[in-house]
C-alpha positions in Angstrom: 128.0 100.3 72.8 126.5 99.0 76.4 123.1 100.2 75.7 123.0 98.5 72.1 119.5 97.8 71.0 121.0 95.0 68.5 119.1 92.0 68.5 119.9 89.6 71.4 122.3 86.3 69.9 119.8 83.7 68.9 118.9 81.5 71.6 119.2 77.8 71.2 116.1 77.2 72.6 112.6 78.5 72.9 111.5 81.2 75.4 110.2 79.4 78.6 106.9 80.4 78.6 105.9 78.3 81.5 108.5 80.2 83.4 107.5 83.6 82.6 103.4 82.7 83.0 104.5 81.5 86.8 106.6 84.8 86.9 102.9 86.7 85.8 101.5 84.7 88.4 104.3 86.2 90.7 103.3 89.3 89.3 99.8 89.5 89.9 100.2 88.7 94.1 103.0 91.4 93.9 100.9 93.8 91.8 97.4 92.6 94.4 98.9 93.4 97.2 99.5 97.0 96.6 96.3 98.0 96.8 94.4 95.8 98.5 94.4 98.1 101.9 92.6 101.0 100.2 88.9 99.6 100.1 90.1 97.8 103.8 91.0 101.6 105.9 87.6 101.8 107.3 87.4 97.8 108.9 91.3 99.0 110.1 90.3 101.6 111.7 87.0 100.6 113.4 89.0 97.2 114.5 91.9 99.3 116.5 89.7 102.1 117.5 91.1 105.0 115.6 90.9 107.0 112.6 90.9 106.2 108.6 93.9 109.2 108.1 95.7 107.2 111.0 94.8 104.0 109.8 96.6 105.3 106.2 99.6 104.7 107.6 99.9 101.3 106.2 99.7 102.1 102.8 102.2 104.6 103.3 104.9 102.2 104.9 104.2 99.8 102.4 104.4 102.2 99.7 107.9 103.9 101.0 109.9 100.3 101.5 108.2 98.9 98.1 109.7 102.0 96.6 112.9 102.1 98.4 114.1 98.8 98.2 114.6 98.6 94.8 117.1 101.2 94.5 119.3 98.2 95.8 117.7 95.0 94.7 119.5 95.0 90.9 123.3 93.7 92.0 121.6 91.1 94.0 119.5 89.4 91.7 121.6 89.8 89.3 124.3 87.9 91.9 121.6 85.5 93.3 119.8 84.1 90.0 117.2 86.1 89.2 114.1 83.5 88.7 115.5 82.1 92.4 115.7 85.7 94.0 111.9 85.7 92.6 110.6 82.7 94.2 112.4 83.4 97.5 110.7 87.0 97.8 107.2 85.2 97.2 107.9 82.5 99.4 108.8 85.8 102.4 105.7 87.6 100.9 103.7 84.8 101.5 104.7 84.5 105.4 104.5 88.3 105.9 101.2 89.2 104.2 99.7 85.9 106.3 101.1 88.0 109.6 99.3 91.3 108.3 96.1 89.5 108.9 97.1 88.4 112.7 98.4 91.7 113.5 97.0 92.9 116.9 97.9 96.8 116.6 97.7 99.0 113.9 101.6 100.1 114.7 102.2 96.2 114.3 100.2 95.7 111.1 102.6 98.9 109.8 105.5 97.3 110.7 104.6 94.0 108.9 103.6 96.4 105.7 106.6 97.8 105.6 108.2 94.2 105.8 105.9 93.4 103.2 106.7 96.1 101.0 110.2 95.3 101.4 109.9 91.4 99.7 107.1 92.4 97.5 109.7 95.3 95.6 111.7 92.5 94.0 109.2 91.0 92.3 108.1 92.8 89.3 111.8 94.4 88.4 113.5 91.2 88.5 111.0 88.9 86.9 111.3 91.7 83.9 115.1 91.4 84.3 114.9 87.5 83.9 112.6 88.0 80.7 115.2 90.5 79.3 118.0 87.4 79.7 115.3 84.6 77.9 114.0 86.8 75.2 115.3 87.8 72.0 115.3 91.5 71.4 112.8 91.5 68.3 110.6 89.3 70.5 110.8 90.6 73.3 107.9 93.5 73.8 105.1 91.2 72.6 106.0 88.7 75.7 106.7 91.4 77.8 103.4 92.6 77.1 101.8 89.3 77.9 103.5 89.1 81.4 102.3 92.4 82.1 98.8 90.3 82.1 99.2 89.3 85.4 100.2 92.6 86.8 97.1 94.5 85.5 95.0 92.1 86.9 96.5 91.8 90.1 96.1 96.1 89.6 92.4 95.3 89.2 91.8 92.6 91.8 93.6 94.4 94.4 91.4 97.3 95.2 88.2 94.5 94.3 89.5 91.9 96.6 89.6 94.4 99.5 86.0 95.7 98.8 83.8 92.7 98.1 86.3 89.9 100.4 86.8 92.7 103.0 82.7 93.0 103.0 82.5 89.6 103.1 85.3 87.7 105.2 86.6 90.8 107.2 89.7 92.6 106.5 92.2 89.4 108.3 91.2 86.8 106.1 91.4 88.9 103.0 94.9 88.7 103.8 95.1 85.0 104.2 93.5 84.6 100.5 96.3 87.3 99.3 98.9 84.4 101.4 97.1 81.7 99.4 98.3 83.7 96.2 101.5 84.2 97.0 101.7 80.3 98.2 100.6 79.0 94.8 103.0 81.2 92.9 106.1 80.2 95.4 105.0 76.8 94.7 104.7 77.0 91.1 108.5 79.0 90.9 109.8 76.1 93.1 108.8 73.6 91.1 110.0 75.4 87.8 112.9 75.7 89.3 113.4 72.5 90.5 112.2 70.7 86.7 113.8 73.6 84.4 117.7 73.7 84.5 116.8 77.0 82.3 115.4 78.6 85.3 118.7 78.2 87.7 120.9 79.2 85.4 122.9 82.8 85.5 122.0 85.0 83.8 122.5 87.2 81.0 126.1 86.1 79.7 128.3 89.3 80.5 126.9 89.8 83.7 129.3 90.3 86.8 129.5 90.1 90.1 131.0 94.0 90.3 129.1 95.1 92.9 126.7 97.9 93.8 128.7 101.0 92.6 130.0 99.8 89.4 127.1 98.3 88.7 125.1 101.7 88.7 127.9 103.6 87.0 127.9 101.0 84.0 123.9 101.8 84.2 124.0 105.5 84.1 127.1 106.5 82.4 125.2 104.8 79.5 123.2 108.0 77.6 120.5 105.8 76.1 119.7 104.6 79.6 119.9 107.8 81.1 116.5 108.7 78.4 114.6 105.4 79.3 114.6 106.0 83.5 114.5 110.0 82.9 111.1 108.8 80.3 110.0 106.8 82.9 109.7 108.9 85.8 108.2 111.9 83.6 105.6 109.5 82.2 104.4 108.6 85.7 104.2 112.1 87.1 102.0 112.9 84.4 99.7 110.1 83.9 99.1 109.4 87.9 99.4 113.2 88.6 96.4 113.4 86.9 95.0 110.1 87.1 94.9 109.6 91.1 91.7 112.3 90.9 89.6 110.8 88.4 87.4 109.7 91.1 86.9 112.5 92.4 85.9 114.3 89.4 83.5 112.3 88.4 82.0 112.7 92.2 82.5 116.2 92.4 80.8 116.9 88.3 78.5 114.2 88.3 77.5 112.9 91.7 78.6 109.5 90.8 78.2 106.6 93.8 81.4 104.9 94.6 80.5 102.2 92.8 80.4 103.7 90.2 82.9 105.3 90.4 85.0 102.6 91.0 84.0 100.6 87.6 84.8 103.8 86.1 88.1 104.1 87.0 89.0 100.2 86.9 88.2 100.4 83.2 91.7 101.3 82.9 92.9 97.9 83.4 90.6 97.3 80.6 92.6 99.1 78.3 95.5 97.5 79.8 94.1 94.1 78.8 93.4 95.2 75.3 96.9 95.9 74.8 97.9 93.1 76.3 95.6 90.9 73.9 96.7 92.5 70.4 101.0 93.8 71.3 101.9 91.4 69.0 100.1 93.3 66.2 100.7 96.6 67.4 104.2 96.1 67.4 104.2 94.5 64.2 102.4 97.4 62.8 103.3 100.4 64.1 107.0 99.4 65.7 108.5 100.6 69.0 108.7 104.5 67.6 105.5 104.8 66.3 103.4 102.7 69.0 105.3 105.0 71.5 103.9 108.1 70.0 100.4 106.5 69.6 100.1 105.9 73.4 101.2 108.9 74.0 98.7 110.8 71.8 95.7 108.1 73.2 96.6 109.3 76.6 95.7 112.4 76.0 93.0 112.2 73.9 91.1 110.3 77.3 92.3 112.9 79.3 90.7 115.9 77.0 87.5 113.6 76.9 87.6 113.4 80.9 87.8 117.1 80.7 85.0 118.0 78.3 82.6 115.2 79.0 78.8 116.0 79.1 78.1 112.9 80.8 79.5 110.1 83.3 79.0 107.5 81.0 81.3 108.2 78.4 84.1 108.5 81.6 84.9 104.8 81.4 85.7 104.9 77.2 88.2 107.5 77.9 89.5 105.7 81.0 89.8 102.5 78.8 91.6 105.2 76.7 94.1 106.2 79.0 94.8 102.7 79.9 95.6 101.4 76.2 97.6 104.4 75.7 99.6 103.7 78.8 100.4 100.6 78.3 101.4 101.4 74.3 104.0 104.2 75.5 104.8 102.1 78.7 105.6 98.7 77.7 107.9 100.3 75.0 109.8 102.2 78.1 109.8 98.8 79.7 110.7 97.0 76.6 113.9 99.0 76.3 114.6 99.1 80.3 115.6 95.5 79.9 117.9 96.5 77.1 119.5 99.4 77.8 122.5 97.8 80.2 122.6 93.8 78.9 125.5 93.5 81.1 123.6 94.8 84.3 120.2 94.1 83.6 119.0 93.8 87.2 120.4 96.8 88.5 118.8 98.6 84.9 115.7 97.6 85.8 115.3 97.9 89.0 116.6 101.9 88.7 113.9 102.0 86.2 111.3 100.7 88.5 112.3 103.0 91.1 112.0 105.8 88.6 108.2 104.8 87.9 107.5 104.7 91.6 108.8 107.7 92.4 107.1 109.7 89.4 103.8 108.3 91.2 104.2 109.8 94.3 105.8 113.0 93.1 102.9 113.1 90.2 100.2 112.4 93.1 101.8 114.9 95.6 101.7 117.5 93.1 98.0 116.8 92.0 97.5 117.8 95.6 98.4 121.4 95.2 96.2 122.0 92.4 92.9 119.6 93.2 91.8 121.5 95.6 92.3 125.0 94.5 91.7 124.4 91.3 90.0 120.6 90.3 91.3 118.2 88.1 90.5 119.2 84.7 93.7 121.5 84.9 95.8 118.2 85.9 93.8 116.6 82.9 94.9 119.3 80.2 98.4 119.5 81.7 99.2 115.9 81.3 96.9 115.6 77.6 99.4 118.4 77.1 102.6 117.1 77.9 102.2 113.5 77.0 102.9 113.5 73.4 105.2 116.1 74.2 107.5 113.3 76.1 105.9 110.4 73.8 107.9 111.9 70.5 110.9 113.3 72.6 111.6 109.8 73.6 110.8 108.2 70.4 113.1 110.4 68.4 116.0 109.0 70.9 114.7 105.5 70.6 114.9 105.8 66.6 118.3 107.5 66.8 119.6 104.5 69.4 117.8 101.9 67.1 120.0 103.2 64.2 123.1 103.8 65.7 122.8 100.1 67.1 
């Protein structure tokens, strides 16, 4: 069966850690530079003399080419050399996000975005991909939780680095630092590649060079797969539908500053790194079926306490909430995205990333319709609804594929 969760043949060697820890490295730039132009809209628009909602535009052409790309990206790392594609895209990322800072127009700062988004899409997907081909099955969630270390922090430090560096240096240099970044980790991949023979060799063994179509087909003709990008894009619609308006909430109930607010909200990454520090031991507990349905039911237990709070202060336990949940029912998803196709793992990944980035926007863009007739606490209660709704539905298929495997 293609999308066989049997454990991966024993490896004769032990997982590179040094090479996945540069990957997380890799990881947090990518993850960084996603958000880092939200707190930076206002110096953007005051430097080229026009509005914030014009100035928007380069997070929106970022955000479509980051989004777009990798509905391509999987044939080609999978053709390159996955840990090479990696370090290639950072060492791109690294000259383009440096050019964001000397942009002279706002339509040329979009077009570098866009660039940027374009390098910065491989990333993630095809640093998970390479994990997938190093990792034994069995041990593969707890690592793959570890690398996600570096992405929630990047998460974290984007929006923070554009704040307090944009306050400080101006919005250019905070730019150059996010080059910096991206230098070190091309650096780092360089060398790893140049002192690992692990890390240039192909990847996982029954991979192909069959191209783009048959690539996808071997992908989604598999039912198991089908589940885990189908989970994925439903999971994302709910917790970001919802999640994207916490801030304003907590303005809109409590008066909250936007500092506060923003600690608030950045607790998720909190929860994130609390998952990150005990996955070994939830998976050792619980297993995949069970931590799935956990997160699911955590995620909306923080969403019902966002809802019927009394006060602001107990916002950022049930953002922490949401956070550990996420990443309980998330890394599972992930877990099994690197699985589901062994034979095509860059293309199953990268489909599955896609899926997650399109459940933001279309979870975000539906938010819209209701936040301002209604407020959020009906996007809360939909998604603490529907959450361990999706969190069991894909559990029972992940316990069924686990036994037919």
């Amino acid at each position: 069966m293609e999308a066989s969760l049997k454990s991966s043949p024993a490896l004769p060697y032990k997982t590179p850690t040094r090479s996945i820890m540069l990957l997380a490295v890799a990881g947090f730039a990518a993850q960084a530079q996603v958000r880092v132009t939200d707190s930076l809209l206002p110096q953007i628009a005051a430097d080229f003399h026009t509005t914030v909602g014009a100035a928007a535009m380069v997070v929106t052409s970022y955000a479509v080419a980051h989004g777009s790309v990798q509905l391509v990206i999987g044939p080609i790392g999978d053709k390159l050399g996955k840990y090479r594609t990696v370090a290639l895209m950072c060492a791109i990322a690294a000259v383009l996000v440096a050019l964001c800072g000397m942009a002279v127009s706002l339509r040329q700062l979009m077009l570098v975005r866009f660039a940027t988004g374009l390098a910065g899409g491989w990333i993630i997907p095809i640093s998970m991909a390479y994990v997938g081909d190093v990792t034994p099955y069995e041990r593969r969630q707890p690592i793959l939780g570890r690398y996600l270390t570096g992405q929630i922090l990047g998460q974290l430090s984007g929006q923070a680095m554009g704040g307090v560096l944009g306050d400080l240096l101006g919005w250019r240099n905070v730019f150059f630092v996010l080059a910096a970044v991206f230098a070190v980790a091309t650096a780092g991949l360089a060398f790893e590649l140049f002192a690992n023979p692990r890390a240039r060799e192909p990847g996982h063994p029954s991979e192909t060079t069959r191209g783009f179509i048959a690539d996808y087909a071997a992908v989604l003709s598999t039912p198991f797969a089908r589940i885990v990008i189908v989970a994925a894009f439903i999971e994302n619609v709910l917790v970001w539908g919802a999640f994207a308006y916490i801030g304003a909430h907590l303005h809109l109930r409590f008066g909250l500053s936007y500092t506060l607010i923003g600690l608030s909200v950045g607790c998720f990454g909190i929860g994130g790194l609390i998952y990150a520090g005990f996955v070994k031991l939830f998976v050792f507990r619980l297993g995949q079926v069970r931590l799935a349905v956990a997160g699911g039911f955590i995620i909306a237990a923080g969403y019902i306490a966002l809802s019927a709070t009394p006060a602001w202060w107990l916002a950022p336990a049930a953002t922490i909430a949401i956070g550990l949940g996420f990443y309980m029912l998330h890394n599972t998803l992930q877990t099994n995205a690197t699985q589901m196709t062994p034979q095509a793992r860059g293309t199953a990944v990268a489909i599955f990333s896609s899926a997650i980035f399109i459940g933001q926007t279309a979870g975000v863009a539906a938010g819209s319709l209701v936040i301002d007739r209604s407020g959020a606490v009906p996007l809360f209660i939909a998604s603490a609804c529907a959450l361990p709704i999706l969190a069991v539905w894909f559990a029972r298929a992940l316990s069924r594929q686990q036994k037919s495997g």
